[in-house]
C-alpha positions in Angstrom: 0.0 0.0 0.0 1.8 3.6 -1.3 1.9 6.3 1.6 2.6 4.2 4.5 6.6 3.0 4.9 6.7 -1.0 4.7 7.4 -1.1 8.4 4.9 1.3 9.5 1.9 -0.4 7.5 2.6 -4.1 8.9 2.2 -2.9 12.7 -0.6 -0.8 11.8 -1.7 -3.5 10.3 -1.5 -6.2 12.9 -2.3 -3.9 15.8 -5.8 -3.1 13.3 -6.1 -6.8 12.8 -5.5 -7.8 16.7 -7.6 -5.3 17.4 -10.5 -5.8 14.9 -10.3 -9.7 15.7 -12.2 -10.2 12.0 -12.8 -7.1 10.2 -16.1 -8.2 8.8 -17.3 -9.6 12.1 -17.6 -6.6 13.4 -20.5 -5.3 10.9 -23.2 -6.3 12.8 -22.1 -4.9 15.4 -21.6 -1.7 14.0 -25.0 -1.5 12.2 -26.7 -1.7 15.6 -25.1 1.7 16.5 -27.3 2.8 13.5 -27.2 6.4 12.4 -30.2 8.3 13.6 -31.2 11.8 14.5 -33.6 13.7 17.0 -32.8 12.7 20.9 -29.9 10.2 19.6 -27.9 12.9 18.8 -25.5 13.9 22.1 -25.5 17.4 21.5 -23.0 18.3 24.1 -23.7 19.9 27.6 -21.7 21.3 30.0 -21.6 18.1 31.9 -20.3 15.9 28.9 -16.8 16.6 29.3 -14.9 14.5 32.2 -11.2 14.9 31.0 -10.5 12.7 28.5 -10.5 13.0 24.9 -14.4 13.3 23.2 -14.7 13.1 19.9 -16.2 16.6 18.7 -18.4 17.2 15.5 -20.1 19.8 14.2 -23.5 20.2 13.2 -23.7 22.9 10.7 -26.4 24.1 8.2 -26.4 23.1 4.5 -27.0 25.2 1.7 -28.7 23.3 -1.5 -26.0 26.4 -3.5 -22.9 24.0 -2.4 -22.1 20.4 -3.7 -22.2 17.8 -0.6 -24.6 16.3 1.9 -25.1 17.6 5.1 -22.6 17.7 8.6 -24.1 13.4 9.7 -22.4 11.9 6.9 -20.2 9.4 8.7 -22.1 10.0 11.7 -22.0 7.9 14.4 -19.8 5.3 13.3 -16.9 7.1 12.1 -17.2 9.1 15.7 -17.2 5.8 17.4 -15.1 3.7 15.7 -11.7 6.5 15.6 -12.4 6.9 19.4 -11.7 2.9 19.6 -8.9 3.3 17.7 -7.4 6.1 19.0 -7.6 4.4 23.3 -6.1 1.0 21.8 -3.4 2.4 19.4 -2.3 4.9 21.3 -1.8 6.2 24.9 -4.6 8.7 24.8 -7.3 8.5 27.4 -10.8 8.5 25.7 -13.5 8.7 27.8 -16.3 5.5 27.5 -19.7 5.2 29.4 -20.3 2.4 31.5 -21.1 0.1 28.3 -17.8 0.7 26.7 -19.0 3.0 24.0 -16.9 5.8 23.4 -18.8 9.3 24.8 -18.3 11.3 21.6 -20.2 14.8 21.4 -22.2 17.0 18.8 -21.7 20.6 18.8 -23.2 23.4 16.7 -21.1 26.7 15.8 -22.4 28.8 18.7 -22.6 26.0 21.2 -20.4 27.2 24.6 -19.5 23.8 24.6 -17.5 23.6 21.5 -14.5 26.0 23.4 -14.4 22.6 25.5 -13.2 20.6 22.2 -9.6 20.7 21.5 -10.5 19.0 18.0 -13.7 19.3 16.0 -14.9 17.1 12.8 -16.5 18.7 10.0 -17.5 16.3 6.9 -19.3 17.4 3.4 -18.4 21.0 3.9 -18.7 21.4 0.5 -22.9 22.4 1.4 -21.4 24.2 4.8 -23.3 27.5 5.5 -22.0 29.9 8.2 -23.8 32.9 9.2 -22.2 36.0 10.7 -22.4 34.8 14.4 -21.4 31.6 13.6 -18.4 32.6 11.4 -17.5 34.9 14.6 -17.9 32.0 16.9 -15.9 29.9 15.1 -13.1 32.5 14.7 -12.7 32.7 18.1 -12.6 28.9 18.8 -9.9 28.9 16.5 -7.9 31.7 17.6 -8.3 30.5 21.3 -6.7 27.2 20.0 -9.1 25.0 18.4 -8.8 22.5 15.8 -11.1 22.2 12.9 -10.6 19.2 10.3 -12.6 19.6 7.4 -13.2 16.3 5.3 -15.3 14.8 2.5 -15.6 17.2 -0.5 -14.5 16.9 -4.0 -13.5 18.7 -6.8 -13.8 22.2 -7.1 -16.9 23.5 -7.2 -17.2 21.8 -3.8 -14.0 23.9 -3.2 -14.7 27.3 -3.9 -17.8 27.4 -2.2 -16.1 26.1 1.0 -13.2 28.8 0.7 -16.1 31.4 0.4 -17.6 29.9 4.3 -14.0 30.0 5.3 -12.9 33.6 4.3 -15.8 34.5 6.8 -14.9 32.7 9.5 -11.1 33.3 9.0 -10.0 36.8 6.6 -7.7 36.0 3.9 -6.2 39.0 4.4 -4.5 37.8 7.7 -4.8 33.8 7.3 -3.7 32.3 4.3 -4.4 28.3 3.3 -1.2 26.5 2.4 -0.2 22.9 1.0 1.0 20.5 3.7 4.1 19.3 2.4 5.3 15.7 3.3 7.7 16.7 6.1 4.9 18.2 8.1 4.9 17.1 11.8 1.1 16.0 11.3 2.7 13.6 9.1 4.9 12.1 11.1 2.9 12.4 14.5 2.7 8.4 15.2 3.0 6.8 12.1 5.1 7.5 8.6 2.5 8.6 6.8 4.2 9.6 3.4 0.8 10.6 1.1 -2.3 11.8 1.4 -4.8 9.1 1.1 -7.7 9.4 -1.3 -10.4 7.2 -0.2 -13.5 7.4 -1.3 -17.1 6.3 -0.2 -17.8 2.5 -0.2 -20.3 2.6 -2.0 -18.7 5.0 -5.3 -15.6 2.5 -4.9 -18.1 -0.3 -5.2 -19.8 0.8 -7.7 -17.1 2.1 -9.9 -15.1 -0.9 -10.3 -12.4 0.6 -7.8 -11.6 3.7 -8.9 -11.0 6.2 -5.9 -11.9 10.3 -7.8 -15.1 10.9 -6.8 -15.3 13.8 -8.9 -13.4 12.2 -12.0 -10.6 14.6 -13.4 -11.7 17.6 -11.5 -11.0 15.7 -7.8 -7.7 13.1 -9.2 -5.4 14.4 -6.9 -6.1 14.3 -3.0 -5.0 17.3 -1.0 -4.1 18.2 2.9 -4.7 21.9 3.1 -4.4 23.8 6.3 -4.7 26.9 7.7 -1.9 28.2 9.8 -1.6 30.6 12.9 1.1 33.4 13.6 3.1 30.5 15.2 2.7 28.2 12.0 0.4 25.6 13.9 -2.6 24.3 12.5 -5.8 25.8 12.7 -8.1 24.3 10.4 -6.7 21.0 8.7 -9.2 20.5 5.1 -8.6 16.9 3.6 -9.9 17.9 0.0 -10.8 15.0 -3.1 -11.0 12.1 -0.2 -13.0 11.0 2.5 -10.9 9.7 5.4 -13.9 9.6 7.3 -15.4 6.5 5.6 -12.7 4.7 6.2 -13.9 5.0 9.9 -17.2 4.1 9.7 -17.2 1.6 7.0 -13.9 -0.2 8.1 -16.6 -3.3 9.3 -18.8 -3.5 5.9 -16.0 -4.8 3.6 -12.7 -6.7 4.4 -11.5 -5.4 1.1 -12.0 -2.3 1.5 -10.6 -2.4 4.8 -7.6 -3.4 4.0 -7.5 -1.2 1.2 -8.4 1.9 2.8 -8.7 1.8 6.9 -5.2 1.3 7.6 -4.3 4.5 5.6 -7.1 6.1 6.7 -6.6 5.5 10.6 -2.9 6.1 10.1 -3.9 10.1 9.3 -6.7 10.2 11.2 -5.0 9.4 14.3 -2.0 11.4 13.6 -4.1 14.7 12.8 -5.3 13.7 16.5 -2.5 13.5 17.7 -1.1 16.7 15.9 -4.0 18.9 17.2 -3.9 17.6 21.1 -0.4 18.5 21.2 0.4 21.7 19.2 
């Protein structure tokens, strides 16, 4: 598998593998965390955070102007599943309720409780919408040391109209969005990661024979954008043409495409983690 040194990829591997027990046999259980809305959703309170690490994702409106689906794509799984991976694979203390499920948190813009997130998931910002107060929310989370990741939009249509959302919330005139290059600490933060992944959706790579552009020649090459503050640390990380989120939630449906696409997929994923806990 290109992007992960030979080394690097077989302990990711096994400790996946050991951990997974059978990738596929974990499907069923998976399915049963289902993926619904209205009181299942744990919008975060004031008493959801203990001290250890919550996964953190925000709800965000959708405009129909923008080219993606809305902020529960990948939700719960992918919440669930990189908060497994993240206590088992790493040092980290995530916090589980008394059934062993990972407490992981929804938050919207102009939630108090998102300045309790060190790290907060965006997916299919391609259709985000941010309003003036929720642009000035945001900017302050960020400047007071949050983490964004944006994931899960292609081409660039879905692009441009996501640079527009972020210009509000950040001003280009002051932050500027630059290329991670290779030798970026993110890349290196646990594991070698040498490339950035494109993964797409299951269900396109099923359906499409294998191929992995979502967007065909206008999303061919994957991209790990960031936004930097005056002390060149990460402020909002964008994974653009790939969706490192599936490989979260869907690493259960498809032993295929878990090997293809989880191990590279929870190699970044836990590194960006790791990245945006520490710096």
């Amino acid at each position: 598998m290109k992007g992960l040194r030979g080394g690097v990829l077989g302990r990711v591997l096994a400790g996946l593998v050991a951990a997974l027990g059978l990738a596929g046999g974990l499907a069923a259980a998976q399915g049963r965390r289902g993926g619904g809305f209205g009181a299942s959703v744990p919008l975060a309170t004031p008493e959801s955070f203990d001290g250890a690490f919550h996964f953190c994702r925000l709800a965000f409106r959708a405009s129909r102007a923008g080219d993606g689906g809305n902020w529960s794509v990948d939700f719960p799984r992918a919440d669930v599943n990189l908060s497994i991976r993240l206590s088992e694979l790493t040092r980290t203390v995530v916090s589980f309720d008394a059934a062993r499920e990972p407490r992981h948190l929804v938050v919207r813009p102009t939630d108090p409780e998102l300045f309790q997130c060190p790290f907060v998931m965006a997916t299919e910002v391609g259709s985000a919408y941010f309003d003036e107060d929720e642009s000035a929310k945001l900017r302050d989370y960020l400047v007071k040391g949050g983490f964004l990741w944006a994931d899960d939009f292609w081409g660039s249509y879905a692009w441009d109209f996501w640079q527009v959302q972020l210009e509000r919330i950040l001003p280009p005139s002051q932050y500027h969005v630059v290329d991670l290059p290779p030798a970026h600490p993110l890349f290196h933060a646990q594991f070698q990661v040498e490339a950035v992944p494109q993964i797409p959706s299951i269900n396109y790579w099923a359906g499409s024979g294998g191929d992995t552009s979502e967007r065909g020649r206008d999303s061919a090459t994957p991209h790990a954008r960031a936004v930097l503050d005056a002390y060149g640390r990460i402020m909002v990380l964008m994974t653009h043409n790939t969706d490192v989120g599936d490989s979260w939630e869907r690493e259960g449906d498809s032993p295929e495409y878990f090997y293809t696409f989880s191990v590279k997929g929870y190699a970044f994923g836990i590194n960006a983690l790791l990245y945006a806990m520490t710096h």
